[in-house]
SERO-234350 format. One line per field, with one value per residue: residue number from 1; residue in three letters; y, x, z of N, C-alpha, C in turn. Coordinates in steps of 0.02 Angstrom, whole numbers, plus 50000, padded with zeros to 5 digits. Example, Ala and Ser with C-alpha at 12.3 -4.5 7.8 and 13.67 -1.06 7.14 Angstrom:
<pts>
k (1|2)
r (ALA|SER)
nv (49716|49888)
nu (50660|50642)
nw (50390|50354)
cav (49775|49947)
cau (50615|50684)
caw (50390|50357)
cv (49835|50002)
cu (50660|50645)
cw (50390|50394)
</pts>
This chain:
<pts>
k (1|2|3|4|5|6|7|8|9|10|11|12|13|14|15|16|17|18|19|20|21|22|23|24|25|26|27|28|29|30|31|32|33|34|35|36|37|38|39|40|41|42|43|44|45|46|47|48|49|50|51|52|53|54|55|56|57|58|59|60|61|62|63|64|65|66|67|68|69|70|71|72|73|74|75|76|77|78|79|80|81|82|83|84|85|86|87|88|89|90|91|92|93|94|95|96|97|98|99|100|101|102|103|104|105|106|107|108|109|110|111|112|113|114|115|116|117|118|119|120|121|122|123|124|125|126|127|128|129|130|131|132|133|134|135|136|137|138|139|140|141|142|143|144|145|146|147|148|149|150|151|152|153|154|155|156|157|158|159|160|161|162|163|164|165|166|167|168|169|170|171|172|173|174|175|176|177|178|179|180|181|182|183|184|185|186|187|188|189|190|191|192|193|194|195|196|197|198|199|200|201|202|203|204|205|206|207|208|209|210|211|212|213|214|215|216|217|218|219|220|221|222|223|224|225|226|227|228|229|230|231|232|233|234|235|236|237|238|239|240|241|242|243|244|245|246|247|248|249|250|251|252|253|254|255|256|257|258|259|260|261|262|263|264|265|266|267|268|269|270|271|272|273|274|275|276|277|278|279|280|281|282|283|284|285|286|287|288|289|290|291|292|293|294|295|296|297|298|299|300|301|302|303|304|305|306|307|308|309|310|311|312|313|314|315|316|317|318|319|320|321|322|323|324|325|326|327|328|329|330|331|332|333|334|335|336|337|338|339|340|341|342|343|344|345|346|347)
r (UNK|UNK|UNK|UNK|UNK|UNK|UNK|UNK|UNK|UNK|UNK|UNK|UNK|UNK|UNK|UNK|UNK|UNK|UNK|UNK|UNK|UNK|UNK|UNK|UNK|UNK|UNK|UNK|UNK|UNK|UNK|UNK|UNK|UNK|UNK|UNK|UNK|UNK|UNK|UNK|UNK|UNK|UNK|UNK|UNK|UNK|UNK|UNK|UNK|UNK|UNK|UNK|UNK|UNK|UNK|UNK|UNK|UNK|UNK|UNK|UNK|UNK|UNK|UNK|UNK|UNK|UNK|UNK|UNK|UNK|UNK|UNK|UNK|UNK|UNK|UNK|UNK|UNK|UNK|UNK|UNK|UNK|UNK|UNK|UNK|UNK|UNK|UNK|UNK|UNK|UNK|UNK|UNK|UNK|UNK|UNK|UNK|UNK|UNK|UNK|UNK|UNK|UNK|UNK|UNK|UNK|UNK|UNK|UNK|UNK|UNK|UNK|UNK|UNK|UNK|UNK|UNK|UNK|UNK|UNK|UNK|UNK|UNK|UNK|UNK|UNK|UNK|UNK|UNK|UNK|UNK|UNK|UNK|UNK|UNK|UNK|UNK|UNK|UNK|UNK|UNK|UNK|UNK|UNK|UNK|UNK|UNK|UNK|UNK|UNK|UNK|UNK|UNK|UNK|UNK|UNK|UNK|UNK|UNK|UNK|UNK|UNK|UNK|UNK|UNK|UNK|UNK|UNK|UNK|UNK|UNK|UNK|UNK|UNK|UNK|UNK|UNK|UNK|UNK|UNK|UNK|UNK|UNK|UNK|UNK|UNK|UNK|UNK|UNK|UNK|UNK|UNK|UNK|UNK|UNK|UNK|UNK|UNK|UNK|UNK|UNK|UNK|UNK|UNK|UNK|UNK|UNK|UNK|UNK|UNK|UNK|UNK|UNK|UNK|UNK|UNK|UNK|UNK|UNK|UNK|UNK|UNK|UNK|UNK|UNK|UNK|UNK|UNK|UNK|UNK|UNK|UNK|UNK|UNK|UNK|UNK|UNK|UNK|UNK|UNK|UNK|UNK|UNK|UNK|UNK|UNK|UNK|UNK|UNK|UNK|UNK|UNK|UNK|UNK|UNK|UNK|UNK|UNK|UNK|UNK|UNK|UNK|UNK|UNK|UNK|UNK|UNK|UNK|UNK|UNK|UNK|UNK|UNK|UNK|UNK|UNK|UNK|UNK|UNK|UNK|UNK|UNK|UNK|UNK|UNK|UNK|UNK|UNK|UNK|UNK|UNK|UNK|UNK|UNK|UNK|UNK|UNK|UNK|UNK|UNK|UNK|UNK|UNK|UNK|UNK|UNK|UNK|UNK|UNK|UNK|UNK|UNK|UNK|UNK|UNK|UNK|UNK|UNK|UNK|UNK|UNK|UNK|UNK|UNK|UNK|UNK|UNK|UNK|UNK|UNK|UNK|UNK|UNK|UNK|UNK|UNK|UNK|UNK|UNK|UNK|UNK|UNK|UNK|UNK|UNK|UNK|UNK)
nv (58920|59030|59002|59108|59205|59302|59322|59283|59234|59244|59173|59226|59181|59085|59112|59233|59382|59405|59315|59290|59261|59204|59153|59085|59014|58861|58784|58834|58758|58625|58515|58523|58579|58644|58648|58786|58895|59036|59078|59198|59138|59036|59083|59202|59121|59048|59132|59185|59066|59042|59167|59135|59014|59082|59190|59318|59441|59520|59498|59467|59496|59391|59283|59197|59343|59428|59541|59485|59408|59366|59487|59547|59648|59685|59564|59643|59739|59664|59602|59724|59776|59696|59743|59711|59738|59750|59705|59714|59621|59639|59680|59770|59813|59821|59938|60105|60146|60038|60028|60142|60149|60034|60116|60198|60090|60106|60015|59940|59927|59902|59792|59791|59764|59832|59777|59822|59981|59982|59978|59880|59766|59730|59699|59595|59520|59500|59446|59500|59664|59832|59808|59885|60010|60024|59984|60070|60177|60133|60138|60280|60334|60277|60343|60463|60468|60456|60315|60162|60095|59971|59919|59783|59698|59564|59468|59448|59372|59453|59576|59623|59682|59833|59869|59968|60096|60074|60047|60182|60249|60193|60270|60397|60397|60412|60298|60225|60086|59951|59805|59645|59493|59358|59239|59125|58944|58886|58838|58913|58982|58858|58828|58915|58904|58918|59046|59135|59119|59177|59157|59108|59235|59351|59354|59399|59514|59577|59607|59672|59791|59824|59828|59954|60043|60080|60122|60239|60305|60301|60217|60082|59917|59748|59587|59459|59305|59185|59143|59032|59060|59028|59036|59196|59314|59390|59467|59533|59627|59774|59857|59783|59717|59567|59428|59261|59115|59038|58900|58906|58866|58959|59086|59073|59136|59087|59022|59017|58954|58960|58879|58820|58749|58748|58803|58777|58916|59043|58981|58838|58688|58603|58545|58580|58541|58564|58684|58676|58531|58511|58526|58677|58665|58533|58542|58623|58530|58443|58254|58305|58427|58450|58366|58427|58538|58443|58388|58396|58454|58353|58414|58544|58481|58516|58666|58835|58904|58860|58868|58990|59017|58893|58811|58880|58900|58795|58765|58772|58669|58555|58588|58548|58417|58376|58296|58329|58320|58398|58529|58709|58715|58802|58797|58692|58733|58855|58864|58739|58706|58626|58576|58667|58770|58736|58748|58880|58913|58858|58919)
nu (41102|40992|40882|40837|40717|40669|40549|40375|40207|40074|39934|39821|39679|39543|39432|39332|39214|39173|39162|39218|39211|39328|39425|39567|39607|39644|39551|39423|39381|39264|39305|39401|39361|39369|39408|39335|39432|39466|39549|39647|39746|39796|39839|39943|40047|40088|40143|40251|40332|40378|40455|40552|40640|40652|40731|40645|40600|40526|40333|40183|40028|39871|39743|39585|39521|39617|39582|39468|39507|39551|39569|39659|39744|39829|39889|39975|40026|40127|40190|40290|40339|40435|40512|40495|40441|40276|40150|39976|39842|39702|39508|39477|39340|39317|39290|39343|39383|39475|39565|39621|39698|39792|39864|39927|40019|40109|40089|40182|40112|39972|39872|39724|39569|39525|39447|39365|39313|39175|39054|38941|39019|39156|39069|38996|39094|39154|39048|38988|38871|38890|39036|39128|39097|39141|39280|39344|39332|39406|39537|39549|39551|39665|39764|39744|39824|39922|39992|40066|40002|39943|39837|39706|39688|39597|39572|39458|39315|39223|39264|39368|39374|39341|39466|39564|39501|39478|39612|39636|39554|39614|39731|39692|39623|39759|39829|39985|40019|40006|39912|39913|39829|39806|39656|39686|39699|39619|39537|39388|39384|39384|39272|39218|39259|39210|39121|39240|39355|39479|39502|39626|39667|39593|39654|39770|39752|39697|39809|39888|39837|39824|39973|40002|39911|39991|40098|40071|40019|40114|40117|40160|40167|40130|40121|40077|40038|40118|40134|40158|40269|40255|40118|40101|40200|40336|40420|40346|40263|40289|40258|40234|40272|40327|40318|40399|40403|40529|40660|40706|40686|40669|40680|40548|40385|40330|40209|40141|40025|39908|39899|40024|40063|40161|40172|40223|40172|40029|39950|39968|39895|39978|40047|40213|40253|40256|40299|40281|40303|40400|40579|40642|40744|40729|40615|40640|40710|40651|40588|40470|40507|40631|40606|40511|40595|40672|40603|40538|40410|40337|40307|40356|40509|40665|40622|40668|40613|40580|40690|40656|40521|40467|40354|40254|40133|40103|40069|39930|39919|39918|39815|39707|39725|39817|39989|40163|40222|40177|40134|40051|39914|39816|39837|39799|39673|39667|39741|39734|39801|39938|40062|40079|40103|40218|40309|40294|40368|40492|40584)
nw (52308|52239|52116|51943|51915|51799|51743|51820|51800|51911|51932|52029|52072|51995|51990|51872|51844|51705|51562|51456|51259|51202|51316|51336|51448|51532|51622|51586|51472|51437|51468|51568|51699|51846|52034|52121|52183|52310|52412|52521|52614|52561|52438|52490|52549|52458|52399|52459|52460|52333|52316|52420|52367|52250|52128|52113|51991|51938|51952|51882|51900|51869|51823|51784|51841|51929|51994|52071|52170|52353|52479|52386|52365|52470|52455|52323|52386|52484|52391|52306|52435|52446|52362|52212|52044|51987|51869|51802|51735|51693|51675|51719|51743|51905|52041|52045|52155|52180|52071|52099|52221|52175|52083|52163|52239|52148|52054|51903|51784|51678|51604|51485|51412|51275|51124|51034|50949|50955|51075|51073|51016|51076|51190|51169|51153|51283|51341|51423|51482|51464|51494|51406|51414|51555|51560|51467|51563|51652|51587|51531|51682|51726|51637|51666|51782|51777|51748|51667|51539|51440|51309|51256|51119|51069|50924|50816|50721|50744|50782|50677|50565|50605|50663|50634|50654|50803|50829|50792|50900|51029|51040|51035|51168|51239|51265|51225|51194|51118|51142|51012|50991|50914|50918|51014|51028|51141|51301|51343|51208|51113|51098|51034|50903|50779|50791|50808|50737|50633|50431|50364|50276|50329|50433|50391|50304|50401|50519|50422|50424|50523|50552|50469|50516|50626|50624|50576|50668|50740|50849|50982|50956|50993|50940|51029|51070|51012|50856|50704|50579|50468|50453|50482|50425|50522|50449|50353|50417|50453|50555|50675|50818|50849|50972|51016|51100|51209|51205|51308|51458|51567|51512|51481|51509|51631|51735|51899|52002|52112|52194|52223|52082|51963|51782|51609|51535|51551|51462|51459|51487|51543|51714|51781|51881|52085|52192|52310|52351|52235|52205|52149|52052|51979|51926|51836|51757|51719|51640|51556|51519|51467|51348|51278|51239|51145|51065|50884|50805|50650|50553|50542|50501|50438|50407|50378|50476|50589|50725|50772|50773|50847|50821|50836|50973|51054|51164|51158|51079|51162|51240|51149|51166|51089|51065|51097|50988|50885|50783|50829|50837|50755|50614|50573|50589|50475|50415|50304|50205|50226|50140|50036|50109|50201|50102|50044|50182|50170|50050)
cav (58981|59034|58997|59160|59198|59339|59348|59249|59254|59217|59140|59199|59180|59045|59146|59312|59396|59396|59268|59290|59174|59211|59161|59040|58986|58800|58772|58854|58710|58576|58446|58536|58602|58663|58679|58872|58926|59103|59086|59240|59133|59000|59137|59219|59047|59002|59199|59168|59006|59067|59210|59101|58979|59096|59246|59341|59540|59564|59470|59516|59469|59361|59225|59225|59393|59436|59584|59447|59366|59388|59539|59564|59730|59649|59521|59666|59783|59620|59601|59777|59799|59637|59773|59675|59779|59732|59729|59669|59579|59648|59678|59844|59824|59846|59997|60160|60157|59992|60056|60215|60111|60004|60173|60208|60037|60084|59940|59971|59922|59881|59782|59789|59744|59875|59762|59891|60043|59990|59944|59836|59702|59713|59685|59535|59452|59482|59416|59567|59702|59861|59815|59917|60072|60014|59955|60133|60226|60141|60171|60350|60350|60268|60384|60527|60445|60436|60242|60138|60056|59900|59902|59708|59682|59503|59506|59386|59395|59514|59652|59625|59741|59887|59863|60027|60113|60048|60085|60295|60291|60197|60317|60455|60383|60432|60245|60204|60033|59897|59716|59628|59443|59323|59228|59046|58891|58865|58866|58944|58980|58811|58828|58972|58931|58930|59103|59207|59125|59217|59138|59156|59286|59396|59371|59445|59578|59632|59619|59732|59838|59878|59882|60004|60094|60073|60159|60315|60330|60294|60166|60010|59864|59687|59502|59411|59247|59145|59121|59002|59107|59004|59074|59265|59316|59452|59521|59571|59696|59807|59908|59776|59677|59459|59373|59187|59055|59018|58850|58903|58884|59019|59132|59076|59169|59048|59034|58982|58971|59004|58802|58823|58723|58781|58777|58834|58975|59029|58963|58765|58645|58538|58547|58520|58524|58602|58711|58640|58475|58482|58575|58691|58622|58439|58555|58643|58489|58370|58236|58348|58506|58423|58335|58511|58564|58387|58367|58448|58413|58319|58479|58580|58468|58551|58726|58848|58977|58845|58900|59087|59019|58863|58783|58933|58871|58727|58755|58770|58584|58536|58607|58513|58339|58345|58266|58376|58340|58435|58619|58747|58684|58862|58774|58634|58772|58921|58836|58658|58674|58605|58581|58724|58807|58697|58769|58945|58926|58835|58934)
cau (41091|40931|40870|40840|40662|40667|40466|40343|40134|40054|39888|39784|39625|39523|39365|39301|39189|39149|39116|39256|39192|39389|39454|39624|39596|39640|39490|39369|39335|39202|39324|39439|39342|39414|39375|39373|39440|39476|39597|39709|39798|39845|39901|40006|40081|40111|40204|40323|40379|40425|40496|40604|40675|40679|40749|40600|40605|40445|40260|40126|39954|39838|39693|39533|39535|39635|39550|39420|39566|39523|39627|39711|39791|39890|39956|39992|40093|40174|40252|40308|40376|40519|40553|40483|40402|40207|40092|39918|39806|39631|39480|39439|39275|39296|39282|39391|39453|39539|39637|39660|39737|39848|39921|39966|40036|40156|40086|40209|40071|39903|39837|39658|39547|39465|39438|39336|39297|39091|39053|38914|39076|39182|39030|38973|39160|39157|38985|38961|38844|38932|39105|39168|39097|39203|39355|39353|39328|39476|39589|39551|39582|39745|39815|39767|39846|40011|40002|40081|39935|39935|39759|39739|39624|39606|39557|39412|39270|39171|39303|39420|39354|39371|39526|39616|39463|39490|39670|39627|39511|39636|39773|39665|39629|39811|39864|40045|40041|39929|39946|39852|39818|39758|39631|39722|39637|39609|39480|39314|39400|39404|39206|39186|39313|39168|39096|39262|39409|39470|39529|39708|39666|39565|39703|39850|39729|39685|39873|39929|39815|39876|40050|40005|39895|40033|40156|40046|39972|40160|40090|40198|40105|40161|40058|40118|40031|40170|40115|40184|40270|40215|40024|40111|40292|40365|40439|40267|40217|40334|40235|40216|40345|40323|40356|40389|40426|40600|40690|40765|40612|40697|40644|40467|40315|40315|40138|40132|39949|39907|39933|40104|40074|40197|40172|40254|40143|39971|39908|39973|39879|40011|40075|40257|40286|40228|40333|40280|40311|40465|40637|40643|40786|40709|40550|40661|40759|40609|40575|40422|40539|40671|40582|40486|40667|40707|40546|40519|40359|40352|40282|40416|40567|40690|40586|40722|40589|40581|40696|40628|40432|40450|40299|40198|40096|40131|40000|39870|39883|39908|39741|39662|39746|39859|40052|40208|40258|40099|40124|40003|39813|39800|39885|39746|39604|39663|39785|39729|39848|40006|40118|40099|40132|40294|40332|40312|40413|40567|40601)
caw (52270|52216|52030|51950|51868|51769|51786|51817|51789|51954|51947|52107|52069|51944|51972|51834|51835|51633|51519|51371|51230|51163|51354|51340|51523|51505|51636|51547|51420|51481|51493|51613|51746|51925|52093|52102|52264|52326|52468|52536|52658|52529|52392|52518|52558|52383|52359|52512|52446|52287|52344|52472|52332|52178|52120|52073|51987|51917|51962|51841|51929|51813|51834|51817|51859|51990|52059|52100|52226|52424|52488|52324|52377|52527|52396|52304|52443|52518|52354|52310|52492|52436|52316|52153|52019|51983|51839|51845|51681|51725|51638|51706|51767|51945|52057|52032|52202|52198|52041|52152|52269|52144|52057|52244|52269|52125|51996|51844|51709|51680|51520|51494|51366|51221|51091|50974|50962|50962|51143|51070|50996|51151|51258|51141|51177|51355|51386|51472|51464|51508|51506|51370|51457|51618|51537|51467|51611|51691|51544|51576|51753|51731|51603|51706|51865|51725|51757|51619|51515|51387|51286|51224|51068|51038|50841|50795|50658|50779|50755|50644|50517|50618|50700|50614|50708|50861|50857|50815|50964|51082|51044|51078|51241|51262|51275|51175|51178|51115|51112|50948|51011|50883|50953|51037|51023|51235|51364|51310|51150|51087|51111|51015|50855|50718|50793|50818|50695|50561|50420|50351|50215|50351|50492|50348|50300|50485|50508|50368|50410|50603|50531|50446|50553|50702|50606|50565|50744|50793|50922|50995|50936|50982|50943|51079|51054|50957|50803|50662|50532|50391|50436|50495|50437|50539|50393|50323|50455|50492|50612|50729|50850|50874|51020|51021|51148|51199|51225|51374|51509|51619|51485|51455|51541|51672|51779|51948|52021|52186|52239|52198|52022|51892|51703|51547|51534|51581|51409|51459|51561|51603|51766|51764|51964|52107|52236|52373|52326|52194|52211|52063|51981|51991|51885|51795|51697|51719|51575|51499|51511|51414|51305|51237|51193|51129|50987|50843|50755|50605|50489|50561|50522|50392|50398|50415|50495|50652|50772|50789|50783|50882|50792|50867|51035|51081|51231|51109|51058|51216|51251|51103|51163|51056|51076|51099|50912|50855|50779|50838|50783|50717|50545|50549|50525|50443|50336|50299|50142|50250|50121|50024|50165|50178|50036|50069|50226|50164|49977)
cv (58979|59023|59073|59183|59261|59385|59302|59278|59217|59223|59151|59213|59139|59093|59229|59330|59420|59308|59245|59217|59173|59169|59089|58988|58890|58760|58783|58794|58645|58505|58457|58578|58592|58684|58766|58885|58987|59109|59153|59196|59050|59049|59174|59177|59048|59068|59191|59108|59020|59120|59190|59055|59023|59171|59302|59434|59567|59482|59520|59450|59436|59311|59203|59295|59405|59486|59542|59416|59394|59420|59543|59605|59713|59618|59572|59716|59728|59623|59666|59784|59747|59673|59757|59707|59716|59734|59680|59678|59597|59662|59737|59869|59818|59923|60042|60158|60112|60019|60089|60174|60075|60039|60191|60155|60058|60034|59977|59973|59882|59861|59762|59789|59804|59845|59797|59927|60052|59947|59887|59746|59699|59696|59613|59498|59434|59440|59447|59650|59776|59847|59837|59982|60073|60000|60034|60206|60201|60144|60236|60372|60344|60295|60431|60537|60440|60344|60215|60089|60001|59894|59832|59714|59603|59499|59412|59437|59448|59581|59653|59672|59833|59902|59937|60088|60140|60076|60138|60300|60251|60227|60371|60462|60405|60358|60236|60129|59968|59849|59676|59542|59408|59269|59126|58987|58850|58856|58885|58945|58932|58779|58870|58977|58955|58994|59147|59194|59157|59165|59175|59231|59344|59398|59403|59507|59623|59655|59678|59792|59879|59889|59940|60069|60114|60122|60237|60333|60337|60270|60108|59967|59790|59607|59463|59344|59226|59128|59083|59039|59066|59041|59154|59282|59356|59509|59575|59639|59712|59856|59855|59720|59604|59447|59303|59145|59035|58931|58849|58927|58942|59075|59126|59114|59103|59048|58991|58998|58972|58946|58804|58790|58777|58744|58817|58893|58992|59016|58868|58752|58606|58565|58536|58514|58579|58615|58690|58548|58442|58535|58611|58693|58576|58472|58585|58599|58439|58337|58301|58397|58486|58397|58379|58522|58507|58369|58412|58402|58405|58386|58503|58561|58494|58629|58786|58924|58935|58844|58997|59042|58955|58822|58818|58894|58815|58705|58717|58704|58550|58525|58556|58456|58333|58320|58314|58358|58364|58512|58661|58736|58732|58842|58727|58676|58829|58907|58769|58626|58676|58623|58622|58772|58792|58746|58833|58983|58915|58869|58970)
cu (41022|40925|40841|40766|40638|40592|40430|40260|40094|39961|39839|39713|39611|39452|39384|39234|39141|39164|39142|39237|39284|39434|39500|39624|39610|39552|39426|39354|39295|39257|39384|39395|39363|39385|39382|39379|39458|39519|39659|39750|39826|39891|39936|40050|40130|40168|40257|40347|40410|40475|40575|40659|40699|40706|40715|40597|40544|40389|40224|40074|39899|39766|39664|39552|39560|39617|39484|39463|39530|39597|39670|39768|39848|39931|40017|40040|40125|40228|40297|40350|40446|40543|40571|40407|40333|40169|40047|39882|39740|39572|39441|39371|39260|39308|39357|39445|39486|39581|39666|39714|39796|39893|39959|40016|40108|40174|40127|40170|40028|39895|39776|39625|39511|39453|39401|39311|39213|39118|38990|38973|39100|39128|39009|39037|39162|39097|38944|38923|38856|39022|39159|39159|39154|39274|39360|39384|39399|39543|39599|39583|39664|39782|39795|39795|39943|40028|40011|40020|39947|39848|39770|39674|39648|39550|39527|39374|39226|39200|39348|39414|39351|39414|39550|39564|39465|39552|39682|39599|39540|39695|39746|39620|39685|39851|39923|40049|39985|39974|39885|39870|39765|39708|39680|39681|39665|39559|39418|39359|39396|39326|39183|39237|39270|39132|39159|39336|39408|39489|39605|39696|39634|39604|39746|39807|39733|39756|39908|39887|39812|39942|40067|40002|39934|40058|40135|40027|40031|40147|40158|40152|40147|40117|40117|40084|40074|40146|40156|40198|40249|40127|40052|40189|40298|40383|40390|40246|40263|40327|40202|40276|40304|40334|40367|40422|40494|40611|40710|40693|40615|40661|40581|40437|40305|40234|40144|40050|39945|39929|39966|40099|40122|40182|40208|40243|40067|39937|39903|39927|39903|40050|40156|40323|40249|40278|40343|40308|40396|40500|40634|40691|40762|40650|40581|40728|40706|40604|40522|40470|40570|40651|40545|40543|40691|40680|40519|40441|40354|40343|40336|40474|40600|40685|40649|40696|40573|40625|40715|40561|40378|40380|40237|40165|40071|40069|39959|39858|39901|39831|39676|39682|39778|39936|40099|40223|40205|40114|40063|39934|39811|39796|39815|39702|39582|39688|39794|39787|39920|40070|40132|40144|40226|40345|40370|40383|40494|40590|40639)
cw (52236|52134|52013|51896|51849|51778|51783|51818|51871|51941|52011|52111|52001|51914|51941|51833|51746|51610|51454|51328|51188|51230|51349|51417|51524|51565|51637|51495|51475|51488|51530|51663|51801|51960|52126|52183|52254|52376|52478|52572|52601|52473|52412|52529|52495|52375|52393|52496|52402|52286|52377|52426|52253|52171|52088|52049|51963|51917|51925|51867|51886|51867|51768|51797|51908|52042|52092|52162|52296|52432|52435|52348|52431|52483|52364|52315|52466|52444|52340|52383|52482|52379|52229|52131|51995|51906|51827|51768|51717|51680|51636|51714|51836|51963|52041|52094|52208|52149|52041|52176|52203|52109|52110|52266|52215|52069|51929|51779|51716|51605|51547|51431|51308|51171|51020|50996|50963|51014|51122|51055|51041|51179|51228|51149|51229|51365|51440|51470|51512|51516|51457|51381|51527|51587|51508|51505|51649|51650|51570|51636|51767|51693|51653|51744|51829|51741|51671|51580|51431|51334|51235|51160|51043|50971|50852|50748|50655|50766|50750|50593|50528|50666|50688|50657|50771|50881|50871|50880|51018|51083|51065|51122|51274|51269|51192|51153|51174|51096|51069|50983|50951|50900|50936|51039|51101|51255|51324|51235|51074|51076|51057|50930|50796|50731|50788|50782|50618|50509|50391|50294|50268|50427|50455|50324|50360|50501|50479|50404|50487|50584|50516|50480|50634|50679|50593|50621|50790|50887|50932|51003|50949|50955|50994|51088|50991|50900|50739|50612|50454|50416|50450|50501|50465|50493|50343|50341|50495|50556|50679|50762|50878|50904|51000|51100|51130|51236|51288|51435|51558|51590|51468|51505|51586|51729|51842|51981|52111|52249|52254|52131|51979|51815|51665|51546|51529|51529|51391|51508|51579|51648|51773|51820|51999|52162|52309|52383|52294|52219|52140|52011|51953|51916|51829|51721|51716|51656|51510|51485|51457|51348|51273|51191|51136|51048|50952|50794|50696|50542|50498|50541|50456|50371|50425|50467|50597|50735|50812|50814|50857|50870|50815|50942|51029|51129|51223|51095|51101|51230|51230|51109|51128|51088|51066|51019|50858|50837|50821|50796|50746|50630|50530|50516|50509|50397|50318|50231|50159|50206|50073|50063|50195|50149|50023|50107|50209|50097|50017)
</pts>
C-alpha cells in the first residue's frame, strides 16, 4: 500500500535567476555549495518514482526557480494529467507566455514575490534590477487570467516600515492573499543577517501593524515561517493566521529535489533518504526522523507554549550547525534575553 503524502515541495531546479540577499536556499551559503544541474530527464525520473511509491494530491513546484528547470511545462502537464493539483513558487520575472501557458495547464496557485510597494526595496532584495516591475506585471496577468495568486513579502529592515503600504497597493492589485515571511536564518540569508534583521521590537511593531492592516483591507494574511511564540504570540495579531511544524512528518512540507533526496522541508539541509535508494517507510521512521520527535531543546523544556511552536525552525539551526536540541537561532539575535523570555512564555 502506498504511503500517503498529503503534499509535497518538489525541488526541480537549484539554478535562479536573482540574487535574493533574504534567499533560505540551504545551498546558497558559502559553505554549502552544489553542483547545479538542470536535467529534464532526471526530474521526470525522480516525479515517476514518487508518484509510483506515494500517494501524492498536490505538487507545488519550487527550487531555485523552477521556471528556470529544462522543459518545465512537460513536468508540469505530466503531472496534472495523473490528476494532481499544481502550484508553482516563482518569482515572476519570466515571460508572459509561459504563465499563459501555466493558467492553461490549470496551475491552482501562484506565489510570487512584492515585497514593497517602492520597486527600488524589492529590487534591492532581489538583486535585481527590474524585478518589481515584472513581478507586477505577472500579478496582473494572473488576476486577469482569474488564477489564484499568493503575494509573499518577506519583512526585513529594507521594508518593514512600509509594509501597511505595501499591503493597500497589493490588494488593489486585486490579490486576497498575502503571506508575511519573517526573514529565516538560511542560505544567502545567513550572509545578509546584519543588513536585513529586524529586531524584536521592529518585528512586533511590523506585526501589529499588518494585523491590523489585514483586518481593514479584509485580506488573508498568514506567517508561515514557524516562529517561536516567546519572540511572536499568535494571540497578539489577530488579523493574521501561524503555521508551525508538525511532529507527524507526513504532515510537514516535505521537499523532494529532483535526485530523489528527501528532506523535512525545503528550508533543511539534511537529507534524510533518497527514493531511489531508501523505501519510504525505512525514511519515514529513520533514527534522525525519530529523534526530531524525540528532543526537546533545553530552553524549551517545561514551556507550556512548546507543543504548538515546536521551538520554531528547527531548519534554521540546522543551517547554522547547530544540534537538534537548539531552538530557532532567531532567539539568539533578536532576543538574547533567554530567560526573560522564559518567563514571558511560561506565566
Amino acid at each position: 500500500m502506498k504511503i500517503k503524502l498529503p503534499n509535497i515541495s518538489f525541488e526541480v531546479s537549484h539554478e535562479c535567476n536573482l540574487n535574493c540577499l533574504y534567499c533560505y536556499n540551504h545551498w546558497k551559503y558559502d559553505n554549502n555549495k552544489l553542483l547545479l544541474l538542470n536535467s529534464y530527464k532526471q526530474a521526470k525520473k525522480t516525479l515517476k518514482k514518487i508518484l509510483q511509491i506515494a500517494d501524492v494530491e498536490h505538487i507545488t513546484f519550487t527550487g531555485g526557480e523552477p521556471l528556470q528547470a529544462e522543459r518545465f511545462l512537460e513536468l508540469v502537464l505530466y503531472t496534472r494529467l495523473k490528476g494532481i493539483s499544481v502550484s508553482i513558487i516563482t518569482n515572476g520575472v519570466q515571460s508572459e507566455d509561459v504563465y499563459k501557458q501555466l493558467v492553461d495547464l490549470k496551475v491552482d496557485l501562484f506565489e510570487l514575490p512584492l515585497h514593497s510597494v517602492y520597486s527600488k526595496n524589492h529590487d534591492y532584495l532581489t538583486q535585481y534590477l527590474g524585478s518589481w516591475e515584472k513581478s507586477v506585471r505577472t500579478i496582473k496577468q494572473l488576476i486577469r487570467s482569474k488564477a489564484e495568486v499568493i503575494a509573499v513579502i518577506v519583512l526585513t529592515k529594507q521594508n518593514c516600515n512600509e509594509v501597511s503600504e505595501t499591503l493597500k497597493y497589493i490588494s488593489e492589485l486585486g490579490v486576497q492573499r498575502v503571506m508575511i515571511n519573517r526573514l529565516n536564518l538560511g542560505g544567502q540569508g545567513i550572509n545578509s543577517i546584519k543588513k536585513l534583521l529586524l529586531s524584536r521590537d521592529e518585528l512586533t511593531t511590523a506585526y501589529h501593524e499588518i494585523s491590523d492592516k489585514a483586518k481593514e483591507l479584509k485580506l488573508t494574511v498568514s506567517s508561515n515561517v514557524g516562529t517561536p511564540i516567546c519572540v511572536l504570540d499568535p494571540k497578539d495579531y489577530r488579523g493574521i493566521r501561524f503555521t508551525f511544524c508538525s511532529f507527524d512528518v507526513l504532515k510537514r512540507p516535505i521537499t523532494l529535489d529532483y535526485t530523489g533526496n528527501l528532506r523535512f522541508c525545503n528550508h533543511s539541509p539534511k537529507v534524510i533518504g533518497n527514493i531511489f535508494k531508501d523505501s519510504l517507510d525505512s525514511i519515514m521512521n529513520s533514527d534522525y526522523v525519530l529523534q526530531w520527535k524525540k528532543i526537546t531543546p533545553e530552553f524549551c523544556k517545561n514551556c507550556k507554549a512548546y507543543d504548538k511552536c515546536k521551538a520554531g525552525c528547527r531548519a534554521a539551526s540546522e543551517q547554522m550547525g547547530l544540534p537538534l536540541n537548539s531552538p530557532d537561532p532567531i532567539i539568539k539575535f533578536i532576543a538574547p534575553d533567554m530567560e526573560l523570555l522564559k518567563m514571558l512564555t511560561r506565566s
